[in-house]
KERODO-59277 format. One record per atom (N, C-alpha, C): x, y, z; residue number from 1; atom name. Coordinates in steps of 0.001 Angstrom, whole numbers, plus 524288, in hexadecimal, padded with zeros to 5 digits. Layout:
REM residues N
<r X="X" Y="Y" Z="Z" nr="NUM" atom="CA"/>
...
END
This chain:
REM residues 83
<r X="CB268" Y="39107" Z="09812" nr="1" atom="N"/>
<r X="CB59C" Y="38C5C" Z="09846" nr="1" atom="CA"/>
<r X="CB389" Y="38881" Z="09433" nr="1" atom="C"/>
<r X="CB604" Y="3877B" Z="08F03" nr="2" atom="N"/>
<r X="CB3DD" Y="383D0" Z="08C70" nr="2" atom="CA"/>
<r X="CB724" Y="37E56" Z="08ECD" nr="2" atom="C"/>
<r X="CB3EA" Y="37811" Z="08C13" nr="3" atom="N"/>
<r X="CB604" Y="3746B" Z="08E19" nr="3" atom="CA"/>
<r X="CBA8D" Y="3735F" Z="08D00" nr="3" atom="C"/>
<r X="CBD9C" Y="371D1" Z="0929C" nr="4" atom="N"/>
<r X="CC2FA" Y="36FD3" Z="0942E" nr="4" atom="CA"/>
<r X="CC447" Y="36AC3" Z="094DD" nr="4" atom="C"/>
<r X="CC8D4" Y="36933" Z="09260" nr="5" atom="N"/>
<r X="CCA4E" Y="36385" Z="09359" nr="5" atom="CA"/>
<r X="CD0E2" Y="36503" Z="094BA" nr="5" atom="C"/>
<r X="CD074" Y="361F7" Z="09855" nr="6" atom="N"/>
<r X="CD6AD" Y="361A3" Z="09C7E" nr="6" atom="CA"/>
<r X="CD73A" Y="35B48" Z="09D3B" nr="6" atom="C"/>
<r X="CDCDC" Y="3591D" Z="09B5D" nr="7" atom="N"/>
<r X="CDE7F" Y="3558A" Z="09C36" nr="7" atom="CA"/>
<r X="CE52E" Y="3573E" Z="0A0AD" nr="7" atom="C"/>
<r X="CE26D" Y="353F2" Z="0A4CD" nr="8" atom="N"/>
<r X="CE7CA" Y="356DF" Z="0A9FC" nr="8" atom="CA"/>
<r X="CE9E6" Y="3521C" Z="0ACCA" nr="8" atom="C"/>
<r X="CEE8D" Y="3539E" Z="0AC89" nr="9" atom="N"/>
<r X="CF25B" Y="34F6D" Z="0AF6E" nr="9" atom="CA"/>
<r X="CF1B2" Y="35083" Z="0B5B0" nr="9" atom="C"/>
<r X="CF191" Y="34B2B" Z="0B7C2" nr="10" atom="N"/>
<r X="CF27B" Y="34C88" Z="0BCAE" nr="10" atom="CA"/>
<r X="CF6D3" Y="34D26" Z="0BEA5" nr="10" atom="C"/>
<r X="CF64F" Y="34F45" Z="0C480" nr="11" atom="N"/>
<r X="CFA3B" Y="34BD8" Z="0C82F" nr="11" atom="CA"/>
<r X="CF923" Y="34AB9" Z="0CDBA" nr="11" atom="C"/>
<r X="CFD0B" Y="347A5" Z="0CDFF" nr="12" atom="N"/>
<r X="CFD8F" Y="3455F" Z="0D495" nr="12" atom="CA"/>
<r X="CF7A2" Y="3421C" Z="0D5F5" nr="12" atom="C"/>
<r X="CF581" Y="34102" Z="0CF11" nr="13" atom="N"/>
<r X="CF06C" Y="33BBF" Z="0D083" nr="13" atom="CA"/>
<r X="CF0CB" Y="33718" Z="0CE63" nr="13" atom="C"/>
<r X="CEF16" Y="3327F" Z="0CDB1" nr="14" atom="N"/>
<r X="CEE07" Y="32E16" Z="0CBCB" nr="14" atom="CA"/>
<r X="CEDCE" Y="32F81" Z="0C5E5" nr="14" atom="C"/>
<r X="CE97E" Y="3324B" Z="0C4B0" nr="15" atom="N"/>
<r X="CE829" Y="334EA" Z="0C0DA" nr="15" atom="CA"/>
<r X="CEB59" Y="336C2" Z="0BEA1" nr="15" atom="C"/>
<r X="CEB26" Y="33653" Z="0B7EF" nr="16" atom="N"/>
<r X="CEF0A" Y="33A1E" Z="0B666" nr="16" atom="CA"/>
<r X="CEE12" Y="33E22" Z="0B1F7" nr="16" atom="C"/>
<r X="CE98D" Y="33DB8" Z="0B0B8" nr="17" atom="N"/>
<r X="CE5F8" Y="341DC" Z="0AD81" nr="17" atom="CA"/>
<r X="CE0B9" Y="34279" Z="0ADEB" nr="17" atom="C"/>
<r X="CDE3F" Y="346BB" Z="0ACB5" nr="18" atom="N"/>
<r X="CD96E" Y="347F0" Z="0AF46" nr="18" atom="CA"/>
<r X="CD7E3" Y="34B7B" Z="0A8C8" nr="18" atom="C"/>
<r X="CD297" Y="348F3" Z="0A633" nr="19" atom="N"/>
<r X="CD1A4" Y="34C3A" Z="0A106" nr="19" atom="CA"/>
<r X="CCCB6" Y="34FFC" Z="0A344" nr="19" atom="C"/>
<r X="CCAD3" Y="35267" Z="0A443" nr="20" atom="N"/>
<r X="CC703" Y="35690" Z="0A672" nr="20" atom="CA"/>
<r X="CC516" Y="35AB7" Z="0A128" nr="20" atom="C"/>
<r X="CBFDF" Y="357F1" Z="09F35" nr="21" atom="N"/>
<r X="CBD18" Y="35C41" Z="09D8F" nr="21" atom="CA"/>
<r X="CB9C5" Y="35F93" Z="0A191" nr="21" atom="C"/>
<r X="CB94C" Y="3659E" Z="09E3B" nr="22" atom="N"/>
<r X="CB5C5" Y="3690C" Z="09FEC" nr="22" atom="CA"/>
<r X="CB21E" Y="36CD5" Z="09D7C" nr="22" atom="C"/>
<r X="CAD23" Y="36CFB" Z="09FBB" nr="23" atom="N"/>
<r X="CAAA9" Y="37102" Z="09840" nr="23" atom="CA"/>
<r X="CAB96" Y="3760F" Z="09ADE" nr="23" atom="C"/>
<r X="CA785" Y="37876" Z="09783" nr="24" atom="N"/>
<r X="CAB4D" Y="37EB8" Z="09829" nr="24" atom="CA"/>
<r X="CA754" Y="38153" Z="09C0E" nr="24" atom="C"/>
<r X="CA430" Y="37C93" Z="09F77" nr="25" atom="N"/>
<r X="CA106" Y="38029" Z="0A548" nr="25" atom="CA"/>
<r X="CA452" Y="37E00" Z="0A9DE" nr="25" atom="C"/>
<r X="CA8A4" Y="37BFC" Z="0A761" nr="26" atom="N"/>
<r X="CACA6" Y="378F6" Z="0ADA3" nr="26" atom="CA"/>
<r X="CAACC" Y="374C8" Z="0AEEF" nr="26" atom="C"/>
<r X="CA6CB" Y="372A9" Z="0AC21" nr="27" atom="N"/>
<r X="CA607" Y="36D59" Z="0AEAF" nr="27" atom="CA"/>
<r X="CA7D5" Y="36840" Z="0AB65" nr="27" atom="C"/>
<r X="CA92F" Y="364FA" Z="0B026" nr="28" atom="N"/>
<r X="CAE0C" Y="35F1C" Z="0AD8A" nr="28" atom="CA"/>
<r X="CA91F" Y="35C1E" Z="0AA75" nr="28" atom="C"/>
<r X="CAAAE" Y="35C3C" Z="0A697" nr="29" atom="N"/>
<r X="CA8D3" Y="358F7" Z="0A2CF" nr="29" atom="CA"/>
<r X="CAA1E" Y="353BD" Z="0A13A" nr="29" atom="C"/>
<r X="CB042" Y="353BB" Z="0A2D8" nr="30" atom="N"/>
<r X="CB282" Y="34C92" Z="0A237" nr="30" atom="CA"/>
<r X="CB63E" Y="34C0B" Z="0A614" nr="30" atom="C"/>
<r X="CB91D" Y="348DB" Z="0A948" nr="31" atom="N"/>
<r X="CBE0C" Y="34A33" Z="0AC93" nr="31" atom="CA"/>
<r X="CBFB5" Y="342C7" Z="0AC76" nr="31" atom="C"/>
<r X="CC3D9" Y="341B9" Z="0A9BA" nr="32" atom="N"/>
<r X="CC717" Y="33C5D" Z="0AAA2" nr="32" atom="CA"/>
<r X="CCCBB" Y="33CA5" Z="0AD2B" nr="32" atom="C"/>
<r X="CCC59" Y="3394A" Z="0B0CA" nr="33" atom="N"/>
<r X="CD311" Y="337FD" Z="0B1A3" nr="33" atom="CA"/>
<r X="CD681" Y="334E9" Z="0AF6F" nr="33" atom="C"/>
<r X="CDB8C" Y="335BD" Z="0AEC6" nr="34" atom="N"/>
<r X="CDD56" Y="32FC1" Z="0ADC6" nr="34" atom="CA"/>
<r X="CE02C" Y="32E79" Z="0B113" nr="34" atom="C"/>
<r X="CDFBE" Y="32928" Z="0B2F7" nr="35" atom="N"/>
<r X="CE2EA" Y="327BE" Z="0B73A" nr="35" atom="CA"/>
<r X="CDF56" Y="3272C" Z="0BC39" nr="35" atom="C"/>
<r X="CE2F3" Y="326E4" Z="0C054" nr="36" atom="N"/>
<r X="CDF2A" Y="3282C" Z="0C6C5" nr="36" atom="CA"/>
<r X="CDAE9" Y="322D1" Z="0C646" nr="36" atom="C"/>
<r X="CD983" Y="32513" Z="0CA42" nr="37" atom="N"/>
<r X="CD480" Y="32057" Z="0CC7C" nr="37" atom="CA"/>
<r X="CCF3C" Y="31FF8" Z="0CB37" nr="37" atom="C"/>
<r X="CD015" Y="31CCE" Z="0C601" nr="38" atom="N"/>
<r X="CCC6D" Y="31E84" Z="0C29C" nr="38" atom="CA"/>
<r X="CC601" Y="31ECE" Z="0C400" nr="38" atom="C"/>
<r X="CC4C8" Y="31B1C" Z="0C95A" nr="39" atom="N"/>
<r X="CBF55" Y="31B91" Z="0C894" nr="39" atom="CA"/>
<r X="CBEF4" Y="32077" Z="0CB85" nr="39" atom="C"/>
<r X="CC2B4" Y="3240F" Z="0CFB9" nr="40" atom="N"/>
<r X="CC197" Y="327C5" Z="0D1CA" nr="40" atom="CA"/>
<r X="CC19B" Y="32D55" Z="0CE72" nr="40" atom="C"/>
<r X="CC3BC" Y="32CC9" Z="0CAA5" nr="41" atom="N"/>
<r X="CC5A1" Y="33108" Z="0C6E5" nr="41" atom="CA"/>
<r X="CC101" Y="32EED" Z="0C1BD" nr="41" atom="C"/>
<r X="CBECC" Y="3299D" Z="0C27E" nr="42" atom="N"/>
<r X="CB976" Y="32C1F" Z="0BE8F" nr="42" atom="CA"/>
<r X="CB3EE" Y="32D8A" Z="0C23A" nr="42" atom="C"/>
<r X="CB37B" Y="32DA0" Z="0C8A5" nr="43" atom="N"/>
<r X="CB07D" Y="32F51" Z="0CA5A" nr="43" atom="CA"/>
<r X="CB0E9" Y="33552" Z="0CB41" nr="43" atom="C"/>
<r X="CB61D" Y="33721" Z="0CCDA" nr="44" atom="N"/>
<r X="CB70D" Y="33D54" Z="0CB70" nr="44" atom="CA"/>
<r X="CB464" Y="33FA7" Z="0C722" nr="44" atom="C"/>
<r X="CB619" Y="33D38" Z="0C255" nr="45" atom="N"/>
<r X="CB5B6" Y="33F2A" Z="0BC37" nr="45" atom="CA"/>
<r X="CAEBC" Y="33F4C" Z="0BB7E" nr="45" atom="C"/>
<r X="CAC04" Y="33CB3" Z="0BEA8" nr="46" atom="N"/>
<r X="CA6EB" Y="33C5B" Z="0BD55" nr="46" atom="CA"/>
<r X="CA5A6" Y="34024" Z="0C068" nr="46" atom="C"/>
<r X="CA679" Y="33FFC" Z="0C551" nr="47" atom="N"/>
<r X="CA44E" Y="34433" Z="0C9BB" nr="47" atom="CA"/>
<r X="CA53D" Y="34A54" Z="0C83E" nr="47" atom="C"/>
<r X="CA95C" Y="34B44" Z="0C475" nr="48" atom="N"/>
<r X="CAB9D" Y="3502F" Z="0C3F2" nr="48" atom="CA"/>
<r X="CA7E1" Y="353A6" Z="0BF14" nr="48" atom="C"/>
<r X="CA8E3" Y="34E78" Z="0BAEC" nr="49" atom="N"/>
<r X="CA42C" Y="34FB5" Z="0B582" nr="49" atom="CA"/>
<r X="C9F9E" Y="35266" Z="0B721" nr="49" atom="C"/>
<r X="CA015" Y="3572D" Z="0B572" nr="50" atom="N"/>
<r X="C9A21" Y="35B35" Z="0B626" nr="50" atom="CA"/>
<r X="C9C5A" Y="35EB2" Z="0B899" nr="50" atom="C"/>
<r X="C9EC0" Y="35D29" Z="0BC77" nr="51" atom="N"/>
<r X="CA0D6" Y="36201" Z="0C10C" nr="51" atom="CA"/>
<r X="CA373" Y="36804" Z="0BD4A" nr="51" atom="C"/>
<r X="CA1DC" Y="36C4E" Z="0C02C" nr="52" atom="N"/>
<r X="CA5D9" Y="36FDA" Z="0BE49" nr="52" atom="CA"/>
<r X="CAC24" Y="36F2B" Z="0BF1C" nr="52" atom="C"/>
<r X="CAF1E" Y="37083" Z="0BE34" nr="53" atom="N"/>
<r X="CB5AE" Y="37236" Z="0BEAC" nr="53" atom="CA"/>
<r X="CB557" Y="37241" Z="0C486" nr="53" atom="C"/>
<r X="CB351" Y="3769F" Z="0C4BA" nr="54" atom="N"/>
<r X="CB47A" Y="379EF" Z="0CAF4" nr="54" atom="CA"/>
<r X="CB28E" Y="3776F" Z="0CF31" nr="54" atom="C"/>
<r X="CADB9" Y="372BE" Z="0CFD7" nr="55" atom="N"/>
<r X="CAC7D" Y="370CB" Z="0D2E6" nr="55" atom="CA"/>
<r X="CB032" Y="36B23" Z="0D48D" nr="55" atom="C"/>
<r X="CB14A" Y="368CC" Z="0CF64" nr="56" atom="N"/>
<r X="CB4FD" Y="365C1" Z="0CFD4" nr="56" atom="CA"/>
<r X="CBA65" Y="36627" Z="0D2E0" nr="56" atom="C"/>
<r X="CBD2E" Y="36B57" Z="0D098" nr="57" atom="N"/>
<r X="CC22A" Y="36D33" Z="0D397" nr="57" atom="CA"/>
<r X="CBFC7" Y="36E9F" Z="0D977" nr="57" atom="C"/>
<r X="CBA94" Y="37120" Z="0DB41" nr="58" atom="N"/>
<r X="CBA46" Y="37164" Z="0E08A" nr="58" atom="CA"/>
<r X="CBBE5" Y="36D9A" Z="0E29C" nr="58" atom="C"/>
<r X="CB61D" Y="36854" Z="0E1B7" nr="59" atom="N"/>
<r X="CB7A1" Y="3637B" Z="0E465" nr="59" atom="CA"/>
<r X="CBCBA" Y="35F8B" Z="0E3C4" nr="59" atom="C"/>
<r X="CBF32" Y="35FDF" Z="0E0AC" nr="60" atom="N"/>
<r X="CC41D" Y="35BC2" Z="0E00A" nr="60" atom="CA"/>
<r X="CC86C" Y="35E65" Z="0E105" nr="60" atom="C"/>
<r X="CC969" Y="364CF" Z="0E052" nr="61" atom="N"/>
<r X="CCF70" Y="363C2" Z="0E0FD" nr="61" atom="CA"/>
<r X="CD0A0" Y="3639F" Z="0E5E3" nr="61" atom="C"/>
<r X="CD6BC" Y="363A6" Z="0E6ED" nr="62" atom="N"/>
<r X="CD875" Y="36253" Z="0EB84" nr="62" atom="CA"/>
<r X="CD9F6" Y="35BC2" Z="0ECCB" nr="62" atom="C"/>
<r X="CD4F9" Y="35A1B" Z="0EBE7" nr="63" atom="N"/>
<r X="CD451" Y="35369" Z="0EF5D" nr="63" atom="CA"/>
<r X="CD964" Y="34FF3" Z="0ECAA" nr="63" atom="C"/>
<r X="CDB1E" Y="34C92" Z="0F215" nr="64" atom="N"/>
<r X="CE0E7" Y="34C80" Z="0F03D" nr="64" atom="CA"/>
<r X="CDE6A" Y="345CD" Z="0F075" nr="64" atom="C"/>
<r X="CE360" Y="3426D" Z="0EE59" nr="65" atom="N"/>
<r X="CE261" Y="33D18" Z="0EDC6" nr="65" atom="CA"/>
<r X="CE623" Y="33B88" Z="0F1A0" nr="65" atom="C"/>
<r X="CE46D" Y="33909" Z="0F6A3" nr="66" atom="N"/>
<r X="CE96F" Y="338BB" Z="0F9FD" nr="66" atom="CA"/>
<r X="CEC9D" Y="33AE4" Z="0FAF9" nr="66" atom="C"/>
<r X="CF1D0" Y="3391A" Z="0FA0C" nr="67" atom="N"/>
<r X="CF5E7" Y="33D3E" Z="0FC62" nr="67" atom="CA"/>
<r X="CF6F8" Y="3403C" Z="0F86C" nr="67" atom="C"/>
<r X="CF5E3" Y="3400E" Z="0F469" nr="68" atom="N"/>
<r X="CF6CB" Y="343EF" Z="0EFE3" nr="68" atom="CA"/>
<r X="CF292" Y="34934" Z="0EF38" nr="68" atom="C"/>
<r X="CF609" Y="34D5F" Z="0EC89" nr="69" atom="N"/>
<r X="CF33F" Y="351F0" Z="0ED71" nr="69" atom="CA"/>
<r X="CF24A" Y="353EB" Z="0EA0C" nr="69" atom="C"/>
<r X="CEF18" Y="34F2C" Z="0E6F2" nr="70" atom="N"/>
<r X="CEAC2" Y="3505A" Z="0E481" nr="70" atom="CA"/>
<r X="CE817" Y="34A32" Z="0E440" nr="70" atom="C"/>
<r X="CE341" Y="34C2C" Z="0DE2E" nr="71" atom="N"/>
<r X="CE0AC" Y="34653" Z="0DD99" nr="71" atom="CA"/>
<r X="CDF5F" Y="34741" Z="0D7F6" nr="71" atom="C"/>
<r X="CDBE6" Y="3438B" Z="0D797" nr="72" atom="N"/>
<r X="CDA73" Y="342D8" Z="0D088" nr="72" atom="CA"/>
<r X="CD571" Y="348B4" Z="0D0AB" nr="72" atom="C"/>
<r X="CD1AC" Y="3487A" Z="0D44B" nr="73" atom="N"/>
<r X="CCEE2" Y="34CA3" Z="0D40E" nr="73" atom="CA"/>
<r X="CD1BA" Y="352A3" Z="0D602" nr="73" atom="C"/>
<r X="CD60C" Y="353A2" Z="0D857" nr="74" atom="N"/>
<r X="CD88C" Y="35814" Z="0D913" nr="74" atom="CA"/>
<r X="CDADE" Y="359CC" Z="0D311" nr="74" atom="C"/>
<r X="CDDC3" Y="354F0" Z="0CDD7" nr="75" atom="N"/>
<r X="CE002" Y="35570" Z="0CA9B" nr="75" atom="CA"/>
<r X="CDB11" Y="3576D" Z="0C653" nr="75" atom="C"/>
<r X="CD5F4" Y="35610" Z="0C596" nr="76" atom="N"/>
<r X="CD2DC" Y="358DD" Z="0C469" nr="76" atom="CA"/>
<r X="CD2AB" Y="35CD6" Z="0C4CC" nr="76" atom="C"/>
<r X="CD1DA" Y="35EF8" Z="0CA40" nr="77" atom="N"/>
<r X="CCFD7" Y="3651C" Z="0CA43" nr="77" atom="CA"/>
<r X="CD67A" Y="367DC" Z="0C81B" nr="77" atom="C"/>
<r X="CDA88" Y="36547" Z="0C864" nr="78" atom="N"/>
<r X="CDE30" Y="36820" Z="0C752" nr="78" atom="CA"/>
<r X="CDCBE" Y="368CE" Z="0C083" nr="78" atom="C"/>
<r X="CDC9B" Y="36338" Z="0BDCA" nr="79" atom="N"/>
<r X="CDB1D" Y="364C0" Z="0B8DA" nr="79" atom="CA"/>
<r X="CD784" Y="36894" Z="0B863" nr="79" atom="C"/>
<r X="CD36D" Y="36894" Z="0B9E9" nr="80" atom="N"/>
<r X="CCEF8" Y="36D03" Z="0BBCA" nr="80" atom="CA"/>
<r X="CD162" Y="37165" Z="0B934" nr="80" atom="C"/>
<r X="CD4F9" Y="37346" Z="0BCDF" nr="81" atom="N"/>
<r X="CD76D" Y="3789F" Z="0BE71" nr="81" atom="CA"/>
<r X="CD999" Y="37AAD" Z="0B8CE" nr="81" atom="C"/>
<r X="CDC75" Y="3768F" Z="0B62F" nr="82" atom="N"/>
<r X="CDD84" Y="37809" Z="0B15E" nr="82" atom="CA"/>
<r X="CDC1F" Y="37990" Z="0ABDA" nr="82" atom="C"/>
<r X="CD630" Y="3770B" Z="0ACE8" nr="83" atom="N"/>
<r X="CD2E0" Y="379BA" Z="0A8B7" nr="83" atom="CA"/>
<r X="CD236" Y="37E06" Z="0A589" nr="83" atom="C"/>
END
């Protein structure tokens, strides 16, 4: 896997783009949102930096934002997926 850069639209979040680097051992090297709630989406973006791919998509996907079925960290691991 050499390094990956994905710029991904969301949906159904606050958020409406998510830029996600990755080097080529799977681990997040940069992750910004635009949009959403920004101080919660720059404490994500810090917590995630270092993590592998795969540990990230364990813990975040799924988690929905209220009544919606999804969130800003579910739209990640979806970008995730597309790598």
């Amino acid at each position: 896997m050499a390094n990956k850069h994905i710029t991904y639209k969301t949906f159904g979040t606050c958020s409406q783009l998510i830029d996600v680097d990755v080097d080529e051992n799977g681990i997040l090297q940069d992750v910004s949102f635009t949009g959403g709630c920004n101080g919660n989406l720059q404490g994500i973006c810090a917590l995630v930096r270092g993590m592998h791919v795969d540990d990230v998509k364990q813990k975040l996907s799924g988690i929905r934002c209220g009544y919606k079925n999804t969130s800003c960290p579910d739209q990640l691991c979806r970008a995730l997926e597309q790598l």
